[in-house]
N, C-alpha and C positions, 0 to 999 in steps of 0.2 A: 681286541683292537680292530681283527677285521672286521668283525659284525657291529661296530659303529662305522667302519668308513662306509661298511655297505648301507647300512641303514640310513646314513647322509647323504649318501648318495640317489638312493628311494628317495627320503625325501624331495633333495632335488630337481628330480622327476618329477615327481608328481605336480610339484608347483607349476612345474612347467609345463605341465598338459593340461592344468586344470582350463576349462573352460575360461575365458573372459567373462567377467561383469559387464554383463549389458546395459546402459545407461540413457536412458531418453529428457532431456530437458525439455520442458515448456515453459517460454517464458518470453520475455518481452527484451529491449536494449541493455539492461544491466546484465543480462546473458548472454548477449550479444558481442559485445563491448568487447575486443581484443580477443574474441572466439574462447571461451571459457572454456568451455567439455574441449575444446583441442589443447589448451592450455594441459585441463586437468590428466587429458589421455598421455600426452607428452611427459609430463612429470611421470605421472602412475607407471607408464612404462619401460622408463629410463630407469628403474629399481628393481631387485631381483621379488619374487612374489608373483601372486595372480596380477592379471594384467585386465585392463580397462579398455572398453568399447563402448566412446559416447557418439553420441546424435542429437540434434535440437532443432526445433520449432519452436521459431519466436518472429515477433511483433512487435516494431515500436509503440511505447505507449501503450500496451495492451493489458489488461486486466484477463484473468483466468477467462469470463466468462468471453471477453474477444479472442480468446485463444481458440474458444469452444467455437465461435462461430464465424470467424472473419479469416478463419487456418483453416490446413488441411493438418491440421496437429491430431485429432479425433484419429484419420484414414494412416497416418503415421501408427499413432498408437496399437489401433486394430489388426495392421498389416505385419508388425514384427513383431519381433519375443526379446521381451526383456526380463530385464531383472527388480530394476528398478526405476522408476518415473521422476523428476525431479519436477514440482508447481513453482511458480515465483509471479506472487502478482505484482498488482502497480506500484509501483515504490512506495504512495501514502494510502495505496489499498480505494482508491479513486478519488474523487472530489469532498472534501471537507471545509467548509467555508460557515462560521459562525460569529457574525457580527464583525464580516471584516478579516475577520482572524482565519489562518489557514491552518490546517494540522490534519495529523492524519486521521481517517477517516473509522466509523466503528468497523467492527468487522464482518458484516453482515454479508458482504459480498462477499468476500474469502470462505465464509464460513459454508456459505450456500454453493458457491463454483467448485470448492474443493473436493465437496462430498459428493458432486457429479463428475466429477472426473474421477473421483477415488472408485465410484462404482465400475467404471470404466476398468480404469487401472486392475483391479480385482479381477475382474472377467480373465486378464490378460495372465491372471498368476502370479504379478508381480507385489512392489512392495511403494508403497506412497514416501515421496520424503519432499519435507514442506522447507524452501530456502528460504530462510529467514535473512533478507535484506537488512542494511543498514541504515539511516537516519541521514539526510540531506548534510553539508557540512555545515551551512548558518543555522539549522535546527537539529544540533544533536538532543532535544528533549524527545524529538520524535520517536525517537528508539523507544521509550517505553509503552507508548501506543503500538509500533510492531514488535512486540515480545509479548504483550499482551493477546494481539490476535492471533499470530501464528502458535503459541502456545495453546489458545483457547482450538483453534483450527485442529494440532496435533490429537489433541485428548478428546474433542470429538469423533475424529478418525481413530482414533487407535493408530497413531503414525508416529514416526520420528520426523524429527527436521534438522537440518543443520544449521546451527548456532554462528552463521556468518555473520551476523550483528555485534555478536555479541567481542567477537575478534575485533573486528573493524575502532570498537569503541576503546578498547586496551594501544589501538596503535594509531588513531586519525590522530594524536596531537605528536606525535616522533618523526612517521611518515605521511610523503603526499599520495594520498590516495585515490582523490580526488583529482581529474578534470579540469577544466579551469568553468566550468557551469555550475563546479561543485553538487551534482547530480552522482553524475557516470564513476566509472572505476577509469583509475590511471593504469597501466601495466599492471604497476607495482599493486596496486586495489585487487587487481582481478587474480594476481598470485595469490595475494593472502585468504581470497574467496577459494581458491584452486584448492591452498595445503587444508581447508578446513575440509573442504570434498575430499580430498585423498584419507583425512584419519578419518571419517565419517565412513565411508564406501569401504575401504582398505587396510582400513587401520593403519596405513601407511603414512611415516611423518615427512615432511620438505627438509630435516635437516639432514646435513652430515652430506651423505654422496648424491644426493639426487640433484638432476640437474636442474637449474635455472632458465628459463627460455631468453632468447636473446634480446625480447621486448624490455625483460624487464632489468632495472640495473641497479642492484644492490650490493652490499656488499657483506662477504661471509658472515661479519657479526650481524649485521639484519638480517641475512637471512635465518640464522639462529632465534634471532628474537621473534620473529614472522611464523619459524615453527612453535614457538614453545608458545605463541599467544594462540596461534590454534588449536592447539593442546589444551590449556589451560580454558578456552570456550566449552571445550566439548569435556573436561573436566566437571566444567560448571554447570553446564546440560544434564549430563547424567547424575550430579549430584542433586537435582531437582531445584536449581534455582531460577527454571520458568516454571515451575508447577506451583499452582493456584496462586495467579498475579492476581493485585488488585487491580480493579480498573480504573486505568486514568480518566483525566478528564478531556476529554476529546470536543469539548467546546457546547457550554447551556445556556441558556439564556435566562434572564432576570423576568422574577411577575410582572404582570401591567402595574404599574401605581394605584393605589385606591383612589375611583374617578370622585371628581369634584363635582365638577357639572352633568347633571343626570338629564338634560331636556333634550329629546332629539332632534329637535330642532338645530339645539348648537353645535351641531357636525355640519349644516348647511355652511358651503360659500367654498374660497378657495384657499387652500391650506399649503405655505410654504415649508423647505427646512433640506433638511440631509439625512439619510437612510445609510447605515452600515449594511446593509447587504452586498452577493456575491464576493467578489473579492477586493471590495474596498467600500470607500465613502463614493455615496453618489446624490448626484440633487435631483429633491422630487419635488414634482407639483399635482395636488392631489384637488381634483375641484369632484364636489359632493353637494345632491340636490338632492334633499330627504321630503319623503311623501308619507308620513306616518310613521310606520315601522318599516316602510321602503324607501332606498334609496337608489339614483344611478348617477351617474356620472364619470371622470376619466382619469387616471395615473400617469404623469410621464415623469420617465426615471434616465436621467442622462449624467454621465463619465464627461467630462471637458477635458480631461486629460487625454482619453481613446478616440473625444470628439464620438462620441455614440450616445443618441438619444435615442429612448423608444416611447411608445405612446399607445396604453391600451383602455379599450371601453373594460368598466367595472362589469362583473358579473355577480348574480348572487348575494349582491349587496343587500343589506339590510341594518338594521339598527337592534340590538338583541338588548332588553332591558339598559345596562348603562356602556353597552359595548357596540361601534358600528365593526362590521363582517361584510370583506367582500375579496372575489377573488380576481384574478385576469389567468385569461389563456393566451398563451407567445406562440406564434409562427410555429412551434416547433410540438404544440397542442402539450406542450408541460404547462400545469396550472400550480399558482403562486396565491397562497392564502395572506389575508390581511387580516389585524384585529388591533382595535387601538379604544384607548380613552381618553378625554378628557381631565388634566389636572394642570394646573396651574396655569391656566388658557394656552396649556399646548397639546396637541394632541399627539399622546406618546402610546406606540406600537408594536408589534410584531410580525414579521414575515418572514413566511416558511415553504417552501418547495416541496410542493406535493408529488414524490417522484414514486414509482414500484422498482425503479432500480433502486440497489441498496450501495451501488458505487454512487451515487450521487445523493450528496449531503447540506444542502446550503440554507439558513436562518438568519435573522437579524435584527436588528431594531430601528426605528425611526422616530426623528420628534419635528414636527411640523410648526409652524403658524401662522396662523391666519392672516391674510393681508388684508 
């Protein structure tokens, strides 16, 4: 009998000296939002166990790769000893815009920021763990575009992540999680983000005695259900139900139509109509003066809704066998490719945003005619 109380005793020593988990967030607003890592330290050590030391570096709106460059999140990282690094990019992993249509973006940027900051990380000794976000509230589809990348992200690193999507999706229709922007986390979002950090980091759950912050206002039975869906995430994690997702469709676009009219001549003159690009419908006017297999002339694409018109000289333009090709450069020296045919005397198109950034994604189509 005595050499169990002593031994429980030990034991509860030792917890109590073991070191803190050091904890670094990088991340943008959604980790921001009602100070999460204070949240999660608050909980973590209001319960007996090892105890929790977070810190963060974040940026509104910012994608890992602004984290890299527009922070002093790098001179953070380099400067102290951690345990563990928390990533969390942009909520849709940046700009995805195809024919109009918005959605999350592939993951190319994630894939690529992650692995430079993982290098990082590694130097440091520590261990990568990728926050997997949850899905806007009018687009919960989005989630499986971020379960895809973050998943894809993980097993490229060799990392773990925490399954905070995948909670958030078991309880956005009971509780308000949500903001009124339907973006950001409410308290109550940023607890349920919190208890999933705690069994992920801790193994530690939000139910039974641990305390609730005074932000947030629930009540004992939610806070029950709050643990047990974090539980049941990180259930569903290690039982590999993000390993080898298929990939969704994150927004393609349809072939040109097979052209009617082959003369290149009949691209000459001035071409009306409406283009689904960027983030909506916009009206173009597209005037084209061909000189053989050369053409030039000029595109204005104007929003009456934002009241913004723009107006650029054609570059590059030419007429390719039954296909006219031309591009414009914006103010901002990003170049936007054209291609269009000829059928049914309209001239139906594509354009596409020639960008090296892989957060930026935008495509679409247009059908013009002639006036």
């Amino acid at each position: 009998m005595r050499l169990a109380v002593l031994l429980a005793a030990s034991l509860s020593i030792s917890a109590q000296t073991e070191a803190p988990l050091r904890v670094l967030f990088l991340g943008n607003s959604y980790t921001h939002t009602n100070a999460l890592p204070e949240m999660l330290m608050s909980i973590a050590n209001s319960t007996p166990g090892r105890q929790l030391e977070a810190k963060s570096v974040t940026r509104g709106g910012s994608t890992l790769q602004d984290l890299w460059t527009l922070t002093n999140g790098l001179e953070v990282l380099r400067a102290g000893t951690w345990d563990v690094v928390v990533l969390q990019d942009f909520s849709t992993l940046g700009q995805n815009f195809v024919d109009g249509k918005w959605n999350v973006n592939e993951p190319a940027g994630l894939l690529q920021w992650s692995k430079i900051w993982n290098a990082e990380i590694q130097r440091k000794n520590a261990k990568t763990l990728l926050y997997l976000t949850w899905a806007r509230k009018a687009h919960p589809e989005f989630q499986a575009g971020l379960n895809y990348a973050y998943s894809s992200a993980a097993k490229e690193l060799g990392a773990e992540l925490a399954p905070v999507g995948l909670a958030w999706e078991k309880l956005r229709a009971q509780l308000e999680l949500f903001v009124s922007d339907g973006s950001h986390p409410s308290p109550v979002g940023t607890y349920v983000t919190s208890c999933v950090f705690l069994e992920v980091l801790l193994g530690k759950s939000c139910a039974g005695e641990s305390k609730v912050p005074t932000i947030v206002k629930i009540t004992a039975e939610e806070q029950a259900k709050i643990a047990e869906a974090a539980r049941e995430a990180i259930g569903q994690y290690k039982a590999g139900v993000l390993t080898n997702l298929a990939k969704p469709d994150l927004g393609t676009l349809k072939e040109l139509p097979t052209p009617v009219d082959t003369k290149p001549e009949s691209f000459q003159g001035k071409w009306r109509g409406k283009a689904r690009i960027y983030s909506g419908v916009q009206e173009v006017e597209l005037q084209l003066s061909i000189e053989g297999r050369a053409c030039k002339g000029n595109i204005s694409i104007e929003n009456p809704g934002a009241q913004l018109k723009l107006s650029y000289p054609l570059t590059n333009c030419k007429v390719d066998q039954v296909t006219v090709l031309f591009s414009v450069v914006d103010p901002r020296q990003m170049t936007e490719e054209f291609r269009a045919v000829i059928n049914d005397g309209k001239l139906m198109g594509t354009h596409v945003l020639k960008e090296t950034n892989p957060y930026k994604r935008m495509m679409g189509s247009f059908e013009l005619k002639k006036d």
